[in-house]
N, C-alpha and C positions, 0 to 999 in steps of 0.2 A: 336671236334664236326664234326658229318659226315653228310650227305643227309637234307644240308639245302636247295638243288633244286627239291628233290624226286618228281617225279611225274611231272615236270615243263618242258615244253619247250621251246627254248629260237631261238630267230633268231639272226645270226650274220651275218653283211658284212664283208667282207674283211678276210674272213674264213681261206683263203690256206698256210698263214706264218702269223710271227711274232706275233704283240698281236692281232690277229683274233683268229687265232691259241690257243693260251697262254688261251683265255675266254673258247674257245670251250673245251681243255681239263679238264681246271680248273673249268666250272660248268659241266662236265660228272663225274668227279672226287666228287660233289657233288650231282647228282643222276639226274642232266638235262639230258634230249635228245634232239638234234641238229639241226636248221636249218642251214644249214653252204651257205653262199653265198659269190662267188668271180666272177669277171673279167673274170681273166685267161689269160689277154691281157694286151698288154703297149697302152702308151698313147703317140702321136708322140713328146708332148710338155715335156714330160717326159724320153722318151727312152733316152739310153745312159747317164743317170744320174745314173740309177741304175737298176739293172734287174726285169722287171714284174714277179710276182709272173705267176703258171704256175696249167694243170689241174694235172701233178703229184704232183704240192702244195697242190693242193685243196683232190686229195689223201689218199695224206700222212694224211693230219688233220682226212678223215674219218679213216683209221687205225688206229691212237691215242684216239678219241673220243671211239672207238670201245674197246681197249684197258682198256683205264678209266673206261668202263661199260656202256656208254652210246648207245642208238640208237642215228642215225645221215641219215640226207637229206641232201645231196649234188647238187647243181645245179651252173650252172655256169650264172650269169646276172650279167649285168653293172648296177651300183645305178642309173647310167643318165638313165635308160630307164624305165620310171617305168612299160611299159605292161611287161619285162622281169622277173620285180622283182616282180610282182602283181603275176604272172604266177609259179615263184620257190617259193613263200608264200603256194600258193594253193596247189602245191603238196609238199611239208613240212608237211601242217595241214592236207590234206589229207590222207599220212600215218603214220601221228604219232600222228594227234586227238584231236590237242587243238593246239592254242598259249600262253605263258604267259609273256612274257620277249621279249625285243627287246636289241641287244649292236649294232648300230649304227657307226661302227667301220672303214669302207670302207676309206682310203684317199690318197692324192698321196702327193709329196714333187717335186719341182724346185724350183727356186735363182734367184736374180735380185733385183735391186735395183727398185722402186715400180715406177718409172716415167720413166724407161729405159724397162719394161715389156713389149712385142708384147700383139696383142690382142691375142690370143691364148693361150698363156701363162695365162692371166689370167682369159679365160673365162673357161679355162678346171679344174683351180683351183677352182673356184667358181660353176662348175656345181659336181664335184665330191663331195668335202669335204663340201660344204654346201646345195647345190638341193640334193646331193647323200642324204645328213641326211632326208632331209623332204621328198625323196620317201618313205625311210625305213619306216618311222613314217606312212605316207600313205599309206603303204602298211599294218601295223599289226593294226592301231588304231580300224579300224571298228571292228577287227575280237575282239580285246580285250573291247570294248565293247558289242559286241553283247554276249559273253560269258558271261558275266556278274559278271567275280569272281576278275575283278581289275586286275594288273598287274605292270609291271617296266618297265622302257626304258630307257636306258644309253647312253649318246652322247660322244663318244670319242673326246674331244676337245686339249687343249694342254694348254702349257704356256704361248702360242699365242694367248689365247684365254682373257688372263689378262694383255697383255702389250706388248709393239711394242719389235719387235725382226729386227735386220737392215736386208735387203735382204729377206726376205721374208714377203711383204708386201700383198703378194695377199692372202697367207698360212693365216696371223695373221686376215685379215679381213673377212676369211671363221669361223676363227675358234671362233670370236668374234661373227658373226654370230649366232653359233651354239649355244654359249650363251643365245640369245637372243630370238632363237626358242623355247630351253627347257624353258626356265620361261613362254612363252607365252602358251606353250602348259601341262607345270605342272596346269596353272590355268585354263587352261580349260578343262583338263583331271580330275581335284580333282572330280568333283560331280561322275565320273563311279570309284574312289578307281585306277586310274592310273596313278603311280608316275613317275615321270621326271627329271634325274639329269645329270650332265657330270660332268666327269673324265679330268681331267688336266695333263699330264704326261709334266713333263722332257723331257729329250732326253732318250729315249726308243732302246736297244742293237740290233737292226733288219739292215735291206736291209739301208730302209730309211736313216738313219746317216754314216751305215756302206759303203760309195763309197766317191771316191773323190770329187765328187762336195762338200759334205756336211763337209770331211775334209779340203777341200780349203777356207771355210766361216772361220771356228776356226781356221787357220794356214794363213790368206790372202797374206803374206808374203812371202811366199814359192812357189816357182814355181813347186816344185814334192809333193803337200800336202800327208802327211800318217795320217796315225790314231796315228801312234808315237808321230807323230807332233801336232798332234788337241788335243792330249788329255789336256794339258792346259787348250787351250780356251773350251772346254766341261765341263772343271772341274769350270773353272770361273761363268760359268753360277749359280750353285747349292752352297746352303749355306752349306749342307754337303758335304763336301771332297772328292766327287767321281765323275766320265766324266758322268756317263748315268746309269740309273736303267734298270730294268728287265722286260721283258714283264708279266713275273710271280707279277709281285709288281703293276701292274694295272690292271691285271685278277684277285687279290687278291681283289680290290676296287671294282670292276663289280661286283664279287659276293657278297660281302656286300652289294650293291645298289640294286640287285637284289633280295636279301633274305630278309624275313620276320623280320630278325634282322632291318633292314632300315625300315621296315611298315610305319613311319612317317615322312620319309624322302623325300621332295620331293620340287625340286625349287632349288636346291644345285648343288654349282659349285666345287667339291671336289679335291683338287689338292692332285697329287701324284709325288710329283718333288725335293724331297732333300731338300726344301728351295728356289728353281728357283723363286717364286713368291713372297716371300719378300725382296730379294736383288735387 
């Protein structure tokens, strides 16, 4: 089945790598054209855990979108800001003539044990990956109602979003968050025909997981952690047999949530995780 987006435009945070990336080619590959939105910038609370994505990321995504057949809008805003993100909305819809789809995807990742967290630490976690989701949503809601032809919006949430994970306690309470927004806002999007779901991933093969911080949580034991060494505890997490899925295996979930295939879909917490959320 091909051009289940034909004609649709979709916005996405966190555009420049990994599953930003992964959504934006895989719904141009189904006939979306692109709002693509990143950073482009680290976060001090963050640096040195793992490299910010960059504007040759954000690039690169327009070359592949382009690639796939798509048009694409590239702007660089932070989720924290909403005049930035109200602002790369405008000219999105402004050259490319509609909105219909939101993937709310933007997030960052650090470690700590949830009573040993500085405040910074965990106000940067809570303003990116849970304010970040309710600017997105702020930013496209009017536009998809005022159009009036309904629409989709996808929260990238996690497995953090269904249960305490150790060390990352600010992560699990954003992403429980995020939970909590999409149902409040599926019920009160139903009456304009705009659906509301998040995606639950695993541990996801990008930046994020791929640095030492995030092999020293699975390997705590180890003073030089590898990815040799984490793979175990990656694998322990998931009921199936493997450390971390694909960003292509939750750009695969987007676009179903997105597509007309989902039409009654809406209020759903869709995990994409191996099994991570019944063990």
């Amino acid at each position: 089945m091909t051009g289940r987006m034909e004609g649709k435009v979709v916005l996405i945070t966190g555009a420049a790598r990994g599953q930003g990336r992964a959504h934006a080619v895989r719904l141009a590959q189904e006939g979306a054209d692109v709002i693509a939105v990143d950073s482009c910038a680290g976060i001090d609370t963050v640096v040195g855990k793992y490299p910010p994505a960059t504007r040759e990321d954000l690039d690169q995504t327009v070359v592949e979108v382009e690639k796939a057949g798509g048009r694409i809008v590239a702007r660089v805003a932070d989720v924290r800001d909403q005049a930035a993100l109200d602002a790369a909305v405008a000219d999105g819809v402004a050259e490319l003539g509609r909105l219909d789809g939101v993937v709310a995807n933007a997030g960052i990742a650090s470690y700590g044990r949830a009573w040993e967290l500085d405040e910074a630490t965990w106000q940067d976690m809570i303003d990116v990956n849970l304010t970040g989701v309710w600017h997105t949503a702020k930013a496209a809601i009017p536009r998809l109602i005022d159009a009036g032809r309904g629409g989709a919006m996808v929260f990238t949430s996690s497995i953090g979003g269904f249960k305490g994970i150790q060390q990352v306690g600010h992560y699990v309470s954003a992403k429980h968050g995020i939970v909590g927004l999409m149902r409040n806002l599926a019920n009160e999007l139903a009456p304009y025909r705009v659906r509301v779901n998040t995606v639950h991933p695993t541990n996801v093969d990008t930046h994020m997981i791929q640095n030492p911080g995030t092999w020293g949580m699975f390997a705590p034991d180890d003073p030089e952690p590898t990815q040799e060494k984490a793979i175990p505890g990656f694998t322990s997490l998931n009921a199936l047999e493997i450390p971390w899925i694909e960003s292509v295996d939750v750009a695969n979930a987007v676009l179903f949530l997105l597509s007309d295939e989902a039409r009654y879909i809406t209020g759903a917490a869709l995990p994409v995780d191996a099994g991570a959320s019944i063990k």
